[in-house]
C-alpha positions in Angstrom: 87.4 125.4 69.7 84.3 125.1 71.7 84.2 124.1 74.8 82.1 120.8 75.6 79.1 122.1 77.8 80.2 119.2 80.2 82.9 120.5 80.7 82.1 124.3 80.7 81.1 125.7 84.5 78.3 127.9 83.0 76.3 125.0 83.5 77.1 123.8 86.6 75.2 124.0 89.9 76.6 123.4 93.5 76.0 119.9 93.3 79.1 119.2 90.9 81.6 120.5 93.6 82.3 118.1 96.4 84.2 117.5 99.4 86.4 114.3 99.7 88.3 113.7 102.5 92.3 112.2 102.4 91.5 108.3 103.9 96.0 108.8 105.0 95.7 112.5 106.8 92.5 113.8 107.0 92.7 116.9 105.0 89.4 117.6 103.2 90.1 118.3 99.3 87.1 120.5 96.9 86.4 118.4 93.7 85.1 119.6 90.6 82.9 116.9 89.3 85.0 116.8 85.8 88.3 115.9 88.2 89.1 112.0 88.6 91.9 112.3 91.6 94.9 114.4 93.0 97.2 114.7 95.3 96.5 115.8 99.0 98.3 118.9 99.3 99.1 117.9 103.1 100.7 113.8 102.5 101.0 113.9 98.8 98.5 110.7 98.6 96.7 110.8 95.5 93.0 110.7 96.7 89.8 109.4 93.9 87.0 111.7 93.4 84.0 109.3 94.0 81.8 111.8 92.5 83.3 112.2 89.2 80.7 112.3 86.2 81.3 111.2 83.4 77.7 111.6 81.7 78.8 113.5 78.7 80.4 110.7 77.3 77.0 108.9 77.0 76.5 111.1 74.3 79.5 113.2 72.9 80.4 112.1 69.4 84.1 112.8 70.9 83.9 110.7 73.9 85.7 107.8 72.5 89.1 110.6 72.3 88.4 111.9 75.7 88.1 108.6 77.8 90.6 106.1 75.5 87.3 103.6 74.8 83.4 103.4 73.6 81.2 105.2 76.9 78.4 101.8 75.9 80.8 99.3 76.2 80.1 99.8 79.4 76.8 100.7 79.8 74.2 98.1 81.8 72.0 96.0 79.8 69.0 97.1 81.7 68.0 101.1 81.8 66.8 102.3 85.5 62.8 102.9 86.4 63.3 106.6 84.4 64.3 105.8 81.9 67.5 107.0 81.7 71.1 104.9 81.0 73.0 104.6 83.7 76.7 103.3 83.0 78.0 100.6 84.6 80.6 102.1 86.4 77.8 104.2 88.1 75.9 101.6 89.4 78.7 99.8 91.0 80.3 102.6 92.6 76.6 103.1 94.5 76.6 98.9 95.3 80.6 99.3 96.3 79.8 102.4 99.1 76.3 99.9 100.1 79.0 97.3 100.9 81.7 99.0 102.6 79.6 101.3 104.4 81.6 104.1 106.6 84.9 102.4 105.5 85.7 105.0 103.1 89.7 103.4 102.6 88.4 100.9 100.8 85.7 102.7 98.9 89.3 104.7 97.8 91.1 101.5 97.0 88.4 100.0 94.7 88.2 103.5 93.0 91.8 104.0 92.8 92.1 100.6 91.2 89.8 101.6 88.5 91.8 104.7 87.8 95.0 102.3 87.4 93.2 99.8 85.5 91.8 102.5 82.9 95.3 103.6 82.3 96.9 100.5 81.6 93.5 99.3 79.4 94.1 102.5 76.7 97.3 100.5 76.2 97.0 96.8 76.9 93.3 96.5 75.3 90.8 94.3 76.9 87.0 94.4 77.8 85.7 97.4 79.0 83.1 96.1 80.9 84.9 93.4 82.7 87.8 95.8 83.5 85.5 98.6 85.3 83.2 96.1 87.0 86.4 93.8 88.5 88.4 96.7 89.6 85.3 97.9 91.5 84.5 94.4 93.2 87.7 92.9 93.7 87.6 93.7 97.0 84.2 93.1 97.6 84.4 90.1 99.5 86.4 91.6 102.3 84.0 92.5 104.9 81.9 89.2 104.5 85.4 87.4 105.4 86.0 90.0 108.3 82.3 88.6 109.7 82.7 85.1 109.0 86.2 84.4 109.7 87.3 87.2 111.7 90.4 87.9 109.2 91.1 90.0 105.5 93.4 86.8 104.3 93.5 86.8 100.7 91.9 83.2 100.9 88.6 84.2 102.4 88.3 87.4 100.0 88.8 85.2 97.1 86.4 82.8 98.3 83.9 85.4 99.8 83.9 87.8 97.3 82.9 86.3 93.7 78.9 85.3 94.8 78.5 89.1 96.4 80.3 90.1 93.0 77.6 87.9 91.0 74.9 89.2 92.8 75.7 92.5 92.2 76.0 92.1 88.6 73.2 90.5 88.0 71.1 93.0 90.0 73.1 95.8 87.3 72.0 93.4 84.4 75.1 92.5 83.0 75.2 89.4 81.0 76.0 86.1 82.6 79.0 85.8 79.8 80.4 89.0 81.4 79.5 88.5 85.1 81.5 85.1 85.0 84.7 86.7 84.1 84.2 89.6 86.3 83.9 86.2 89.2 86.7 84.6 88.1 89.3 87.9 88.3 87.1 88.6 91.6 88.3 85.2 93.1 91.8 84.9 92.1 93.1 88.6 92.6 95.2 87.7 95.1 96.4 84.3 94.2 96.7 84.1 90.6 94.6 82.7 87.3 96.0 80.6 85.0 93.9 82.1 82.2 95.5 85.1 83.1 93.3 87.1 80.8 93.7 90.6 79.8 91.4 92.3 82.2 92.9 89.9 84.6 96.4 91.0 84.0 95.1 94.4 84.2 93.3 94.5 87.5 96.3 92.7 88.8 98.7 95.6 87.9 96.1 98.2 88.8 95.7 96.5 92.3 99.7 96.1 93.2 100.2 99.6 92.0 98.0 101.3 94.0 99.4 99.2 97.2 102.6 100.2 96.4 102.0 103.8 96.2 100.5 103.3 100.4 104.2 102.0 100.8 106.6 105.2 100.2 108.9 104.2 102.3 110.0 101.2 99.5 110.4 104.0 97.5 114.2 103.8 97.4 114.5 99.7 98.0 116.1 97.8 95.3 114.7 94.5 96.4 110.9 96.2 96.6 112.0 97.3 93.2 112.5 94.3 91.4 109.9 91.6 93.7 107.4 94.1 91.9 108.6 94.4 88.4 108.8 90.3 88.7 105.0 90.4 89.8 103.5 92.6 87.1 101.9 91.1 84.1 101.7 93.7 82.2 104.0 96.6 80.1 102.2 99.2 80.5 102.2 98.3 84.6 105.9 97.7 84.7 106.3 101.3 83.1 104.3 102.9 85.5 105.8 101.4 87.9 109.2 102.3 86.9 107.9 105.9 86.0 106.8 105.7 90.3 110.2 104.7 91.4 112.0 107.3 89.3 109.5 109.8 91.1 110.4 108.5 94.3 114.0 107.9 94.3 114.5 111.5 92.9 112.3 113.2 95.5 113.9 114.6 98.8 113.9 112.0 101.8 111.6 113.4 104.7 113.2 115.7 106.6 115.7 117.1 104.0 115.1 120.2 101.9 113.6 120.0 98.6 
C-alpha cells in the first residue's frame, strides 16, 4: 500500500519536528508533526502536541477513515487573505495560545480536551464543528475572571468566558447558528445544561477525564471511582474511564517494583 505523502518523512523539513515541553515535570519531548500526544517518559503524563497538522485531510479522499469524521465539517466559513482553507481547529488553537499567553497548562488542557472529546465523538456522534471549537474555548474565560474577580471559580469562567468565545468565532467566521451552541457549552461547562446536547455531553466527559488523569493518586479510590462514573454523560466516557481505572489500579504503587 502506498504510503500517504503526509505521512511519508521524504517530504518533511525541520519545521514538522517540534519540541514540547511536559506542563507536570519539565522534560522536553521531540514531536513529529503526524503525532497528536504521548506520554512523558519521566511522569508518565500524557502531553498534546500543539503543533500537530492535520492538512492532508483537507484533501485525502481517505481522510474521513483516518480522522473518524468529514475534515470540512469543520472547516471556517471564511478562507484567510491567501487564499488558502484553514480548518477550524487551526485557527482556534492560534486564538487559544493569544489568550493564555505563557500559561502553557492551560493551552495543554484545552488541547487535551479536544483529544478526549474526538474520541468519544467517533462514537457518540455529534457536530463536528461545535465539538472542536467548545473543547478549545471552554476554558477561555478563565483569565478574564482571574483579572476581574481575582479567582478561577467555575461561576466567573461560565460567565466570563462565552462573549470572548463569541468573539472569537465570529472573527473565524463560523455561523451564528454554530457560534451559539459553542456559547452555551462554553457557559455551563462547569455547572450543567439542561439541553444537555451531544457535543455538550461530550465536552463534559472530555473535560472530567482529562482532570482526572492530573489526579493519580484517586487512582485506586472506590469513592473517586463511582462520584465520576455518576458524573459522566456519556458511554463512551464511562468506558474510558473504566478502561483508566483498570490501568491504574493494576499498575505498581510508587515506590514498589514493577
Amino acid at each position: 500500500m502506498r504510503k500517504c505523502p503526509g505521512q511519508d518523512t521524504r517530504y518533511w523539513t525541520p519545521d514538522d519536528v517540534s519540541e514540547v515541553v511536559c506542563a507536570a515535570c519539565g522534560h522536553v519531548l521531540e514531536f513529529f508533526k503526524t503525532e497528536g500526544s504521548r506520554k512523558c517518559p519521566e511522569c508518565g503524563e500524557r502531553v498534546v502536541n500543539p503543533a500537530v497538522s492535520l492538512g492532508c485531510a483537507q484533501w485525502c479522499a481517505h481522510a474521513k477513515e483516518c480522522l473518524g469524521f468529514e475534515p470540512d465539517s469543520v472547516t471556517a466559513a471564511s478562507e484567510s487573505a491567501e487564499g488558502g482553507r484553514e480548518s477550524v481547529e487551526q485557527r482556534l488553537t492560534v486564538a487559544i495560545r493569544e489568550q493564555f499567553g505563557q500559561d502553557q497548562r492551560r493551552i495543554n488542557h484545552a488541547l487535551a480536551v479536544l483529544e478526549q472529546a474526538r474520541q468519544i465523538m467517533t462514537t457518540e456522534g455529534g457536530e463536528p464543528r461545535v465539538v472542536i471549537a467548545a473543547a478549545l474555548l471552554h476554558d477561555i474565560g478563565i483569565k478574564a475572571a482571574e483579572r476581574k474577580h481575582g479567582s478561577s471559580a467555575f461561576h466567573h469562567q461560565e460567565a466570563e468566558g462565552p462573549p470572548i468565545a463569541r468573539r472569537i468565532l465570529e472573527d473565524i467566521g463560523l455561523d451564528e447558528q454554530t457560534s451559539e451552541h459553542v456559547c452555551q457549552i462554553v457557559g455551563h461547562h462547569h455547572s450543567g445544561w439542561a439541553r444537555e446536547t451531544t457535543e455538550f455531553r461530550i465536552i463534559w466527559d472530555a473535560d472530567a477525564l482529562v482532570n482526572m488523569a492530573g489526579k493519580p493518586e484517586e487512582a485506586r479510590s472506590d469513592e473517586a471511582k463511582r462520584r465520576l462514573a455518576a458524573s459522566l454523560k456519556t458511554d463512551a466516557g464511562r468506558k474510558k474511564a473504566e478502561e483508566w481505572f483498570d490501568l491504574m489500579s493494576a499498575a505498581p504503587e510508587p515506590g514498589e517494583e514493577a
